[in-house]
C-alpha positions in Angstrom: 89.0 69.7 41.8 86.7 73.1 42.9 87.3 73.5 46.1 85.5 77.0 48.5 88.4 78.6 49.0 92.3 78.9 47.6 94.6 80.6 50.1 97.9 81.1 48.7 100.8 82.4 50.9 104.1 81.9 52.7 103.8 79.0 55.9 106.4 78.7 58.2 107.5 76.3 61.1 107.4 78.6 63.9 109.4 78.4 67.3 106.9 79.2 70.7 109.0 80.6 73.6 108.0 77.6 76.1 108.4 80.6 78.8 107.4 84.5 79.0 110.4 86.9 78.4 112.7 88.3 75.8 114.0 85.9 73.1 117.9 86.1 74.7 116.6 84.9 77.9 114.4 81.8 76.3 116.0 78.5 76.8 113.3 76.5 74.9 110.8 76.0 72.2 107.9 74.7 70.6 107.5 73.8 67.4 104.4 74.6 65.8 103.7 76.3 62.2 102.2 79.7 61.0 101.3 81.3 57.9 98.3 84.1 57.3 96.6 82.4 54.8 97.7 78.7 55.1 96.0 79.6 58.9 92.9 80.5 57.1 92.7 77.1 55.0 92.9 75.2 58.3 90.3 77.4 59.8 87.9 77.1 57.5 88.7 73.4 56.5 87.9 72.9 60.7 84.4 74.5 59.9 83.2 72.4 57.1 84.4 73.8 54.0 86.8 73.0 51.2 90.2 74.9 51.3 93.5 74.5 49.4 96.4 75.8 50.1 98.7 76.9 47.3 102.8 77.7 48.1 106.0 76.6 48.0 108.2 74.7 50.7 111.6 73.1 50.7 112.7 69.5 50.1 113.3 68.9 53.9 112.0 68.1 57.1 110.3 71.4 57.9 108.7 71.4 54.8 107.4 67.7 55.4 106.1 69.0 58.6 104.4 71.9 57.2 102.3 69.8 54.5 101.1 66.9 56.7 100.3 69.5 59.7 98.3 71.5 57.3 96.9 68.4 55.6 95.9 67.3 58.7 93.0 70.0 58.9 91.7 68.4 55.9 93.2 70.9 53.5 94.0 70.5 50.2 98.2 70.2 50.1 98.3 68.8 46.3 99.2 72.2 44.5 102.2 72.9 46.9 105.7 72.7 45.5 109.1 71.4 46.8 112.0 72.9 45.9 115.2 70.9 46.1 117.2 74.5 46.0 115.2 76.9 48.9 114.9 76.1 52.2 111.0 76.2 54.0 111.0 79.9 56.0 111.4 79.6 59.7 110.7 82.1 62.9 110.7 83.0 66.1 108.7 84.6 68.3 107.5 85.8 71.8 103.9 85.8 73.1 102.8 89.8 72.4 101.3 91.6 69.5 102.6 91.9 66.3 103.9 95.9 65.7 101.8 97.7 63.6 104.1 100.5 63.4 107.3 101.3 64.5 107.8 102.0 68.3 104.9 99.3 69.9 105.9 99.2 73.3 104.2 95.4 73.7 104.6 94.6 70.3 106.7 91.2 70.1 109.8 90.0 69.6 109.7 88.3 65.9 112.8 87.1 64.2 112.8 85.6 60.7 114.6 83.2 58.8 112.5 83.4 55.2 115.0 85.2 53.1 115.9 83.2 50.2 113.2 80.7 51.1 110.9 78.2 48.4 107.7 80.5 48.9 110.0 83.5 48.1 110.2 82.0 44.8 106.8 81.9 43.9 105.7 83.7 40.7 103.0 83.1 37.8 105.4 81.2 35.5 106.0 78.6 38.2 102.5 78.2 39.5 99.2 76.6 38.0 96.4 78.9 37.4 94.4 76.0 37.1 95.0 75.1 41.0 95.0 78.8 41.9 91.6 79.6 40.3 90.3 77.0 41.4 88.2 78.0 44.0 84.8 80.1 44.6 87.1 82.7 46.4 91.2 83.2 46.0 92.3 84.5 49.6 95.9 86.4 49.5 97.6 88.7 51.7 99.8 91.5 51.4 102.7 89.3 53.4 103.5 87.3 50.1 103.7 91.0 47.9 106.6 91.4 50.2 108.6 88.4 50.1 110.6 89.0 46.4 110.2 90.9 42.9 108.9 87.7 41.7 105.9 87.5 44.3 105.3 91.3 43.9 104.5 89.9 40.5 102.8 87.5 40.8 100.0 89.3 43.4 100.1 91.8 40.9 98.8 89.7 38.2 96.0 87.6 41.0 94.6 90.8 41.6 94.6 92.2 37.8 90.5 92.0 36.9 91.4 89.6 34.3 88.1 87.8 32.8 87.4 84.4 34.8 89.5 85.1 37.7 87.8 83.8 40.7 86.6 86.4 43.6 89.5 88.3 45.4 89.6 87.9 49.1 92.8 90.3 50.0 93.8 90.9 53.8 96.3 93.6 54.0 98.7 91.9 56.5 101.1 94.8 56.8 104.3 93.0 58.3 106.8 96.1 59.4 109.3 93.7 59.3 109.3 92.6 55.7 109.2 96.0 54.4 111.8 98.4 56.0 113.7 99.9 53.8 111.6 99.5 51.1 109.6 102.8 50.3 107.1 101.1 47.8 105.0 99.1 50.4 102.2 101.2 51.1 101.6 102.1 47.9 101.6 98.5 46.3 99.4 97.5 49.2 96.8 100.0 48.4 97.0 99.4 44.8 96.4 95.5 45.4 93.5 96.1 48.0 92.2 98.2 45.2 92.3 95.0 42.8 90.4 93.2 45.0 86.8 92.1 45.4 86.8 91.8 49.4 89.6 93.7 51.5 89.9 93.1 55.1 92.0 95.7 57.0 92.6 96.7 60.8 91.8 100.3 61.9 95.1 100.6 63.6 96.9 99.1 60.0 95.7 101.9 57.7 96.7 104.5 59.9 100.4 103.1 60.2 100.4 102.2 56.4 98.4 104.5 55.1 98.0 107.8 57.8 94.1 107.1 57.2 91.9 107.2 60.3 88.7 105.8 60.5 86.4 103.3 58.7 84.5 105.9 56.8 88.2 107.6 55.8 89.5 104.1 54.5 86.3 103.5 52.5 86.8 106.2 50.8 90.3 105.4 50.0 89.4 102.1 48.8 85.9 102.2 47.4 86.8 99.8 44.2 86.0 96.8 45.7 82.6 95.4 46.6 83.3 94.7 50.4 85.2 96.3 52.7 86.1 95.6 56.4 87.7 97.5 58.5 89.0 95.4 62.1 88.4 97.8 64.5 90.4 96.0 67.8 88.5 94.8 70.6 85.4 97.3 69.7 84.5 95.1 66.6 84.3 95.6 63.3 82.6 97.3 60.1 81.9 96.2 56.5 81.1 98.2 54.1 78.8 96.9 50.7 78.6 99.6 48.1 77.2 102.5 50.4 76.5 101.1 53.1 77.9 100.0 56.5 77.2 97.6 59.2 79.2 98.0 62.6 79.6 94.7 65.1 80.9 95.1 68.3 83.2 92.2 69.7 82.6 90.0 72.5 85.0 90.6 75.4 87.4 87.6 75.6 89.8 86.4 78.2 92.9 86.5 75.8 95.3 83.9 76.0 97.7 85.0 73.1 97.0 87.2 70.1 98.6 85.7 67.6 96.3 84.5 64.2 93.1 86.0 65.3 93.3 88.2 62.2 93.3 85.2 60.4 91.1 83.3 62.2 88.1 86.7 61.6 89.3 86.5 58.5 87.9 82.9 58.0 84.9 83.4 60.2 83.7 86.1 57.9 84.8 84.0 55.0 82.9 80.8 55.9 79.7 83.3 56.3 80.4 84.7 53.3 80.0 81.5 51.3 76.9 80.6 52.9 75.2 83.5 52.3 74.8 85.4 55.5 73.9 88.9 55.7 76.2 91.7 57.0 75.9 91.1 60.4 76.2 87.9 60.6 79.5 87.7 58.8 80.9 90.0 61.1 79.7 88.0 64.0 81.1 85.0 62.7 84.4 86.5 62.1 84.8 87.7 65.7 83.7 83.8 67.5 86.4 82.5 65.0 88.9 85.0 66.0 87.7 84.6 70.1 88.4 81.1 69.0 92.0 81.8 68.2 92.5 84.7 71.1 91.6 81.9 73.6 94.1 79.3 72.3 98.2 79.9 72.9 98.9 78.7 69.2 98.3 80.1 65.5 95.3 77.8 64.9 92.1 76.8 66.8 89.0 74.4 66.3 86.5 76.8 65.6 82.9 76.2 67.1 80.5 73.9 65.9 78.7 75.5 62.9 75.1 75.1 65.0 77.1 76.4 68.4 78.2 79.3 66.1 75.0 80.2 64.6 73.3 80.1 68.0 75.9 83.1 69.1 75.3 84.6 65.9 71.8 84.9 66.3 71.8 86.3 69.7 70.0 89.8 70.0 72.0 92.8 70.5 71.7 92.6 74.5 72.6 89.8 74.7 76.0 89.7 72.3 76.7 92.7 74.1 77.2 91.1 77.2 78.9 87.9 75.4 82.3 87.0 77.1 84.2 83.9 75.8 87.3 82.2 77.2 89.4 79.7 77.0 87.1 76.4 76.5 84.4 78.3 75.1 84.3 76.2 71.6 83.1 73.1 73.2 86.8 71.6 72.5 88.3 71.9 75.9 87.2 73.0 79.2 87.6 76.8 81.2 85.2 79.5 81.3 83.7 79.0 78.4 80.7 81.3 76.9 78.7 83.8 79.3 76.5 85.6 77.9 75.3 87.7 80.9 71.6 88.7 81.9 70.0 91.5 84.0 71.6 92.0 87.0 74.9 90.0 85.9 72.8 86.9 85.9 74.5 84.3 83.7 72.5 83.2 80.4 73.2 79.4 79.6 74.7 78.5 75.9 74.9 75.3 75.5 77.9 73.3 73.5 77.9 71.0 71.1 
């Protein structure tokens, strides 16, 4: 079956400190599960569209868990694996920011258990092309490249221009962790972004991967594929299409946690993407789906209704400018919601689905 979008990647049953503070002092968790692109399936299954999520799990009960949780966002589970002889990856981690490079003050505490696990042996001999090409777009990241030999492989071959091969989505997804010690990282990353048809990257991740600074710089390090976008923080973002380049600013947002707002812009811009939307637009929709994420405590978040969406989209540049969105904002829970503010301060009223 043709589905929108194939994301193929590593999930994981993550551990949530139920309390702030380092992960020696936590006495509790909760469960909940993560994964870059298996986030991005759910995401964009949430906002209408077809998604399948391609990977490998173990024969046990974190794996069971990981299926049916991502199954439950209507994605496509059929083309993951068990593997009776790999465990599913596990980890834990505390509220902050990921590091992007190597000193992060606020960066959090993250702590993996994914070596040696049933995604790590994921490789082209083992997985269907059929089920992997068989979308409008195939959505990696640079996380799998650094599981094992055998996934280093196999992203090298997805992102070969090989004749039929769907459209390449690749989000960098630099993961300090995953790489230390290994010297080849940035390189194979840049090669891999250079295979691909639509490369999503944060400002702050080329310059700690790369030692690039600025959009315009990493354009022209990467100007092989036909859409680049550069995540520029809580400024916004730009794309580039051949020569040219549109900037967005973000809304402010009353951040609740960080974590899978990458992800969740990711699938914003993705879902506008596949309908067709011009530049600006598909920026615009990848920041409300990340705002969607940043004002959630967990990995994934309803997204907006499509209309509610569209509506904020469409907003002229005043008043987008002035946008702030928290927690409740989506129509799916209550808090402060979205304010676009007038002259004066005056609140402008969106109305929810």
């Amino acid at each position: 079956m043709s589905v929108d979008v194939v994301c193929l990647g590593e999930s994981m049953v993550t551990f949530l400190p139920s309390t702030p503070g380092r992960l020696a002092d936590v006495p509790s968790f909760h469960r909940g599960i993560g994964g870059a692109e298996s986030n991005v399936a759910c995401a964009l299954a949430a906002a209408g569209h077809t998604a399948r999520w391609v990977s490998r799990v173990g024969a046990d009960g974190f794996g069971d868990h990981l299926v049916d949780a991502v199954a439950a966002y209507g994605v496509d589970t059929s083309a993951v694996q068990r593997d009776p002889h790999r465990p599913t990856g596990v980890y834990f981690r505390t509220a902050g920011e990921r590091a992007a490079a190597p000193g992060d003050g606020d960066a959090a505490e993250v702590v993996y258990y994914r070596t040696g696990s049933a995604a790590s042996a994921m490789s082209l001999a083992n997985l269907s092309r059929r089920a992997v090409w068989g979308g409008r777009i195939l959505h990696l990241s640079g996380i799998t490249a650094a599981l094992s030999a055998t996934c280093r492989g196999l992203m090298r071959g997805l992102t070969a221009r090989t004749p039929g091969r769907p459209p390449v989505s690749f989000d960098v997804n630099h993961r300090m962790h995953l790489w230390q010690g290994d010297a080849r990282g940035p390189r194979l990353l840049l090669d891999l972004a250079r295979g691909a048809d639509l490369v999503l990257v944060g400002e702050d991740e080329a310059e700690a991967v790369w030692g690039i600074s600025g959009a315009a710089a990493v354009r022209e390090a990467l100007p092989e594929p036909g859409v680049l976008v550069v995540k520029q923080g809580a400024k916004g973002a730009t794309a580039f299409a051949g020569d040219r380049a549109s900037f967005e600013p973000a809304p402010a947002v009353d951040v609740v946690a960080h974590v899978g707002a990458g992800d969740a812009f990711a699938a914003g811009f993705l879902s506008a993407t596949l309908r067709g939307l011009p530049a600006r637009a598909r920026l615009r929709h990848g920041h409300l789906m990340a705002a969607a994420a940043l004002t959630v405590p967990g990995d994934i978040a309803v997204p907006p209704a499509r209309a509610h969406a569209d509506r904020l989209a469409a907003l002229d540049g005043r008043a987008w400018g002035t946008l702030r969105l928290g927690p409740g904002w989506t129509g799916h829970g209550t808090g402060a919601g979205a304010r676009p503010q007038g002259p004066a301060g005056h609140q402008v009223e969106v109305r929810r689905q």
